[in-house]
VOGU-3710 file (C-alpha; in Angstrom, 3 decimals, decimal comma):
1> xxxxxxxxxx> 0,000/0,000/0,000  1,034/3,710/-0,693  1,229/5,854/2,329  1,759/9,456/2,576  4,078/11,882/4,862  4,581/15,456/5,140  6,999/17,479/7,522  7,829/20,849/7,991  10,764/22,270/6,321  13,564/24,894/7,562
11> xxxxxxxxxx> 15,279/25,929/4,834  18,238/28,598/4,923  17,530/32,470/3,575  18,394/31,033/0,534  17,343/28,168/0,187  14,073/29,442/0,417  15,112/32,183/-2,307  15,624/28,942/-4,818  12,371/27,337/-3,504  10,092/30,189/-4,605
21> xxxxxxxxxx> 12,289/30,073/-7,703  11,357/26,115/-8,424  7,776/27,215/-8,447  8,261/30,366/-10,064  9,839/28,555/-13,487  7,499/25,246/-12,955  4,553/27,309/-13,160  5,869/29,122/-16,038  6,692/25,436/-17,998  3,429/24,983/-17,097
31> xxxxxxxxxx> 1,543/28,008/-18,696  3,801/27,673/-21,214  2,492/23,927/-22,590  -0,782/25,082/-22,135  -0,674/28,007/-24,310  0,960/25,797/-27,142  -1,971/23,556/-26,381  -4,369/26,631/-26,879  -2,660/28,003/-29,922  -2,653/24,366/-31,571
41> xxxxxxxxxx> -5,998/24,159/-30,970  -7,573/27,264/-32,677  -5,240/27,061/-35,717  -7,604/25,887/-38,315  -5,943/22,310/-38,549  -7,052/21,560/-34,852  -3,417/20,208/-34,193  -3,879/18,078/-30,943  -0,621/18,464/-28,882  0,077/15,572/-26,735
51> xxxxxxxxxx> 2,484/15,142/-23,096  5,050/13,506/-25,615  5,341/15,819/-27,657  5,915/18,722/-25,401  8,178/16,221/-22,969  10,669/16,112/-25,663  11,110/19,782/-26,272  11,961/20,161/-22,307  15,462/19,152/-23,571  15,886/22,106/-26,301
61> xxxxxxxxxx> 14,181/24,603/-23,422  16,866/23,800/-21,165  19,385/24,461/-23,451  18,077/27,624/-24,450  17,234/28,678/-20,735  19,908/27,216/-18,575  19,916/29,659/-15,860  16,236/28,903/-14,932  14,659/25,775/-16,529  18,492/24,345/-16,958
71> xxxxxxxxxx> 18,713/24,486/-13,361  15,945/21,975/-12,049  15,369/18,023/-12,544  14,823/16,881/-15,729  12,032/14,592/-13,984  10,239/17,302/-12,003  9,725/19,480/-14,925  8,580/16,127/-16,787  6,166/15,953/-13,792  4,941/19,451/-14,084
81> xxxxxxxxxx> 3,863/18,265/-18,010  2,373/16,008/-16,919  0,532/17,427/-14,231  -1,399/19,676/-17,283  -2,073/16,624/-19,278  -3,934/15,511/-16,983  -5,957/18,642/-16,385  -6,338/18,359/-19,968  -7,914/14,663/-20,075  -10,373/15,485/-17,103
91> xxxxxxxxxx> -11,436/18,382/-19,658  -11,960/16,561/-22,262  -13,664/13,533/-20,041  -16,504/16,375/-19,054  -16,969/17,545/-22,242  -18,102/14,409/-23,443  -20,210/13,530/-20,557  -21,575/16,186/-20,646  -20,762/17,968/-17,740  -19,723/21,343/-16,749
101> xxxxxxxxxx> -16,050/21,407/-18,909  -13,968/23,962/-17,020  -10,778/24,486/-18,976  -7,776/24,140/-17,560  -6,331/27,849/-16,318  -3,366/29,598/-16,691  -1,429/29,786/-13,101  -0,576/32,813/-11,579  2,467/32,763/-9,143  0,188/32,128/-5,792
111> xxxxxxxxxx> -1,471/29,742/-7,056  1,586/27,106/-8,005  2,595/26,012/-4,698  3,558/22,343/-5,348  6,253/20,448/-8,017  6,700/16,745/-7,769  9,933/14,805/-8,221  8,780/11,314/-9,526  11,572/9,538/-8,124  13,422/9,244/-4,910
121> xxxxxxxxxx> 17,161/9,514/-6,077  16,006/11,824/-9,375  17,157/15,299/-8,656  15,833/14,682/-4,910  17,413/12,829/-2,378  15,322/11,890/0,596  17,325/11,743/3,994  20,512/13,031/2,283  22,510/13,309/5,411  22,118/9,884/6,641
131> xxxxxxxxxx> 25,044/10,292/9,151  23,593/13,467/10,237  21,001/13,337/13,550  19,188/15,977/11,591  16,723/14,498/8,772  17,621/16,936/5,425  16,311/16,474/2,068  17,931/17,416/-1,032  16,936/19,057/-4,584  18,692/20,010/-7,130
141> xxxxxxxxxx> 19,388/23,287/-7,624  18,685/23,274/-3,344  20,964/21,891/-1,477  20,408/19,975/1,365  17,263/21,235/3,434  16,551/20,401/6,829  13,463/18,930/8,218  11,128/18,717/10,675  10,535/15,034/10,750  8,120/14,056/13,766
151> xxxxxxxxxx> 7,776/10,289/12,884  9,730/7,642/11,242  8,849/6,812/7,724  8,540/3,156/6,733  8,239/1,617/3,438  10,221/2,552/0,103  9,824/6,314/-0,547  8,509/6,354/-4,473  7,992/10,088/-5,004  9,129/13,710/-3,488
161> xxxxxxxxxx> 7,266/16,901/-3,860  8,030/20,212/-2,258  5,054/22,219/-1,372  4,664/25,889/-0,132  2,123/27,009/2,248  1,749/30,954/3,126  5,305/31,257/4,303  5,880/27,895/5,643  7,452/24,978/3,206  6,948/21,436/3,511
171> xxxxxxxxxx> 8,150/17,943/2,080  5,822/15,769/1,273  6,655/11,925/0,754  5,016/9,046/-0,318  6,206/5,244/0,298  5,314/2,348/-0,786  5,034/-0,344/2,434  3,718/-3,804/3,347  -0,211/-3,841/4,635  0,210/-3,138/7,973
181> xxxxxxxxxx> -0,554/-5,618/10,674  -4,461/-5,205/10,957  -5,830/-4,118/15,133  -7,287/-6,877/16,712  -10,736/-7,681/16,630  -13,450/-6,163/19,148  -16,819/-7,647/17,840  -18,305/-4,490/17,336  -20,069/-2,848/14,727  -21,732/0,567/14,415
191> xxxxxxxxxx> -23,832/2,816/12,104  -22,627/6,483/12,184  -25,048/9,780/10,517  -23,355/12,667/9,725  -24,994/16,035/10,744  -24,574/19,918/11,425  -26,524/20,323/15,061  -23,455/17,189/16,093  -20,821/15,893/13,713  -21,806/12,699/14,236
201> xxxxxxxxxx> -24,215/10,460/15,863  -23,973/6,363/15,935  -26,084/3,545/16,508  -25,460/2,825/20,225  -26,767/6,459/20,821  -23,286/8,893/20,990  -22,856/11,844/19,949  -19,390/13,623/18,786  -19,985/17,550/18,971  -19,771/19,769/15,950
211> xxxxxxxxxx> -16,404/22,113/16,625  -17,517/25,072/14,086  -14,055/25,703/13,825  -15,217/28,043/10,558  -17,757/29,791/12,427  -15,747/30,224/15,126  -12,736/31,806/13,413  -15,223/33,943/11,386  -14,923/37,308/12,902  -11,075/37,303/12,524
221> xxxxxxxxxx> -11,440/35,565/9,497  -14,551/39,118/8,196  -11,868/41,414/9,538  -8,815/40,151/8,534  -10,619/39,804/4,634  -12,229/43,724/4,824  -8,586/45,034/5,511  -7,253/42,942/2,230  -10,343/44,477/0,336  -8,795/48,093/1,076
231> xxxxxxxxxx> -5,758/47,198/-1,526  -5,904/47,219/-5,163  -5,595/43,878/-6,892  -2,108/44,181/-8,550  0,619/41,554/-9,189  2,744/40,029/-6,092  5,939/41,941/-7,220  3,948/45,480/-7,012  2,531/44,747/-3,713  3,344/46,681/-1,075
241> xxxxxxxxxx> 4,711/45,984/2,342  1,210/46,237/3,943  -0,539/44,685/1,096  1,512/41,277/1,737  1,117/41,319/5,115  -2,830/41,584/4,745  -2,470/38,629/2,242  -0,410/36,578/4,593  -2,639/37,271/7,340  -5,561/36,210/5,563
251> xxxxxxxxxx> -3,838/32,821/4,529  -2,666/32,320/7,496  -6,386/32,137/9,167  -7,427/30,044/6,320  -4,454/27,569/7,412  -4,987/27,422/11,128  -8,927/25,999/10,524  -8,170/23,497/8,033  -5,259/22,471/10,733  -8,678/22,437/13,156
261> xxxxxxxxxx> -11,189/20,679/10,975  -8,319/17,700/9,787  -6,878/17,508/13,418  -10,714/16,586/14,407  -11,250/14,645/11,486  -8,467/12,522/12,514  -9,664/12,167/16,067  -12,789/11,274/15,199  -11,825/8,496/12,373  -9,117/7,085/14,981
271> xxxxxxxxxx> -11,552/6,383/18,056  -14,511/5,175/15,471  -11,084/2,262/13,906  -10,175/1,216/17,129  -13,577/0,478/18,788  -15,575/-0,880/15,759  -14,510/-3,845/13,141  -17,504/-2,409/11,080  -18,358/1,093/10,256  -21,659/2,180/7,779
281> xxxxxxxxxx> -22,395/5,833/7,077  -24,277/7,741/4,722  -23,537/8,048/0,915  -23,586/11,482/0,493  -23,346/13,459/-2,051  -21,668/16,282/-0,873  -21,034/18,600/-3,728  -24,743/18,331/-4,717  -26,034/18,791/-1,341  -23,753/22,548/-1,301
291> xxxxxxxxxx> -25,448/23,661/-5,068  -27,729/26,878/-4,305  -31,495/26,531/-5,267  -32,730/27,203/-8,856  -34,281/30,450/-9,331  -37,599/31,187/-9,373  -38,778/34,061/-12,217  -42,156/34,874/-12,375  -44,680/35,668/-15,062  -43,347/39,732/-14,335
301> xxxxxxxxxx> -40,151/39,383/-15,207  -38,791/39,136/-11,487  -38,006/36,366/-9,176  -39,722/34,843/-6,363  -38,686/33,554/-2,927  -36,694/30,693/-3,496  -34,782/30,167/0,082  -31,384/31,262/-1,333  -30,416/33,068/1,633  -31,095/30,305/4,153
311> xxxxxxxxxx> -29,956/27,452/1,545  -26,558/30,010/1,551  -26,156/29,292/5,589  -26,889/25,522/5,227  -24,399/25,300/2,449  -21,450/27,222/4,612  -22,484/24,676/7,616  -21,806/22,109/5,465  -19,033/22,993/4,435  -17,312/23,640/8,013
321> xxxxxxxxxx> -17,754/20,266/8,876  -15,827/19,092/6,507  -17,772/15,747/5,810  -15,876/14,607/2,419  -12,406/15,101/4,415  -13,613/12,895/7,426  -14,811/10,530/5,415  -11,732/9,915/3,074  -9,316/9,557/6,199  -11,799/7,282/7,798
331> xxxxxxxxxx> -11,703/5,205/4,782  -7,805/5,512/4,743  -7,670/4,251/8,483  -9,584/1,751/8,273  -8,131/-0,098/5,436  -4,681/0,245/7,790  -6,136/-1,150/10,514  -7,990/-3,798/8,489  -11,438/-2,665/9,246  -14,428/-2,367/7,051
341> xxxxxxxxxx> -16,356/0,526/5,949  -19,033/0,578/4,075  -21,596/3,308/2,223  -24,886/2,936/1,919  -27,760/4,938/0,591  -29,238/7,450/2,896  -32,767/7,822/1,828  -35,047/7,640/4,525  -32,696/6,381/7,127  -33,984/9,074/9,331
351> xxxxxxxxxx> -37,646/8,846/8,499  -37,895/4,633/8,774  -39,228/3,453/12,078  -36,055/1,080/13,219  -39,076/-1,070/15,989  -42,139/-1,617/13,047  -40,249/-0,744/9,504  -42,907/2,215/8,985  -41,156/5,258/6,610  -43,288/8,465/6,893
361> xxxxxxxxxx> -42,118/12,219/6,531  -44,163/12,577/9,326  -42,327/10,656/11,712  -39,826/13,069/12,158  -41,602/16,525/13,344  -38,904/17,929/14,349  -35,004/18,272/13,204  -34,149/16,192/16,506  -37,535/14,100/17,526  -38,196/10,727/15,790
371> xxxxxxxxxx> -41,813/9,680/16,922  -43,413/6,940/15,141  -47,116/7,292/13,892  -47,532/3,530/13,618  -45,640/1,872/16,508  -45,189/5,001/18,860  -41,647/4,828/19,123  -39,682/7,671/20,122  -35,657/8,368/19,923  -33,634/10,870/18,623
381> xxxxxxxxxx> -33,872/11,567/15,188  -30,156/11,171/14,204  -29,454/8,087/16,482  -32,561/6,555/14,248  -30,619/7,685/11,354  -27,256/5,722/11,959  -29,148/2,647/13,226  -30,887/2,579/10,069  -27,903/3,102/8,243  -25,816/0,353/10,185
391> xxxxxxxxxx> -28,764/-2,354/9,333  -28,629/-1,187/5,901  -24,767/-2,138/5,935  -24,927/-5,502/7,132  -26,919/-6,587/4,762  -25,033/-5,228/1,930  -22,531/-6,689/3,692  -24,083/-10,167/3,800  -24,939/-9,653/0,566  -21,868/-9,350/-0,876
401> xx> -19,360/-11,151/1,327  -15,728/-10,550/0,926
//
């Protein structure tokens, strides 16, 4: 299995000088390939340009750049082409099914914060200073950088990437390693239904609080945005002293509650791995569930009331708890710790009476109260919700045994 690390960097004055350089000439490869791509396209032959094609002109570029792309890996800038193939693929995959198409953008400075080196060994050098106590990593064009490294990393390492974030630089690994020894077994399965009131609530009736960390961090967050607003929008090089610092400060809120919401997410996945073999939650649909409403014109020429303002709220809660990040990492933990996790489909899971079977909108009158019209039974809405959806996983489950 693949696993991935990241640690914190501390590189010199200047190393960090030829760090911000790395990115600067990747991201201009990059915008480079895609304007040929562009260009090739609206000439009236509809020349297709493919990776191969531009990977074997790096060669000539070097030659006639050598003091900026001469100066990287060879593989790395191979990396970076093929990084905008692949945007270029996923275009073309919408456009034929249909969906939104969303060509691939040119990339400003800020928004190139990451080149990969495909190789251990290939113009990076992971653990360079093995007789060193201090853990450095080295690129070409570098040196040798040192790093923060909090935890040992096992396995093979495959591929290096540097990646910048506000002011702070990281090293991000990933190794290739045997399937770890799975936890031992507990007997114990649960049903878990993800929510905005709590994060979560499971079968045997807990409840894991909703930290807001968005919400929370909102007023700083308001602020911190209205004194950005103040300064023109101009390139980074014209910015002034107060202008980046505004920028920075911004990013640097940003940061600290994605820190929150993945530190929690982690939490969370961890205690639900090492209780339960078996874990069933919701299939959502996240990124429809965030869309705003349809409007609503009338026969005037003007629009009616179509809950846009509250749907707005609903859509920012949603998005502060982070659901599609908790549920990839509990997905990644459990495969490491040989547990199962399975999706199922969430219709009516909070609306089906768990004692008699009976599904009514009615038997939830309330965003918290489950009361059932045929049977009588009352429980909380959400703890109705995940024991549905744990029955509902057993016997897909059953169904289709391993």
């Amino acid at each position: 299995m693949i696993r991935a690390y990241k640690f914190l960097m501390r590189p010199t004055v200047g190393q960090q000088v030829a760090l911000g350089e790395i990115l600067r000439d990747h991201c201009s490869l990059y915008n480079g390939a895609l304007q040929e791509r562009r260009d090739a396209y609206r000439h009236p032959s509809k020349t297709s340009v493919k990776y191969g094609t531009q990977s074997a002109q790096v060669k000539d570029i070097r030659a006639f750049d050598p003091e900026r792309q001469g100066r990287w890996s060879f593989s790395s800038q191979q990396a970076t082409l093929r990084r905008l193939d692949k945007a270029m693929q996923a275009f073309f995959r919408r456009v034929k099914s249909g969906d939104t198409p969303g060509y691939p953008r040119f990339r400003g400075v800020n928004w190139f914060d990451t080149v990969e080196f495909p190789k251990d060994g290939d113009g990076c050098r992971w653990d360079s200073t093995p007789h060193d106590p201090v853990t450095r990593v080295r690129f070409q064009g570098v040196g040798h950088v040192k790093v923060n490294q909090h935890r040992a990393v096992t396995g093979k390492v495959k591929t290096v990437s540097v990646k910048r974030e506000g002011r702070r630089w990281f090293v991000v690994l990933t190794a290739e390693q045997d399937r770890p020894e799975p936890l031992p077994p507990t007997g114990s399965v649960v049903g878990i239904d993800l929510g905005i009131a709590s994060f979560l609530a499971d079968s045997h009736g807990g409840f894991v609080p909703n930290p807001r960390h968005g919400r929370t961090g909102a007023a700083k967050l308001e602020t911190a945005q209205r004194a950005l607003s103040r300064f023109p929008r101009v390139r980074r090089d014209k910015r002034t002293g107060n202008h980046r610092r505004a920028v920075e400060k911004v990013t640097k809120l940003h940061g600290r509650v994605r820190r929150q919401r993945l530190d929690h997410a982690h939490k969370t996945a961890l205690g639900l791995v090492r209780v339960h073999d078996f874990i069933a939650h919701e299939d959502l649909k996240i990124r429809n569930m965030g869309k705003a409403p349809a409007p609503k014109p009338d026969q005037a020429g003007a629009f009616l009331p179509n809950g846009a303002a509250a749907k707005a709220g609903l859509n920012r809660s949603i998005a502060d708890a982070g659901w599609g990040v908790f549920l990839t990492i509990l997905h990644a933990k459990a495969e490491s710790a040989g547990r199962e996790v399975i999706a199922v489909d969430p219709r009516n899971t909070s609306r089906e009476c768990p004692e008699c079977g009976h599904t009514a909108k009615e038997n939830r009158p309330t965003q918290e109260k489950f009361h059932c019209l045929a049977c009588g039974h009352t429980a909380h809405a959400d703890t109705v919700g995940a024991t549905n959806v744990l029955r509902a996983g057993l016997v897909r489950r059953d169904a289709n045994p391993a």
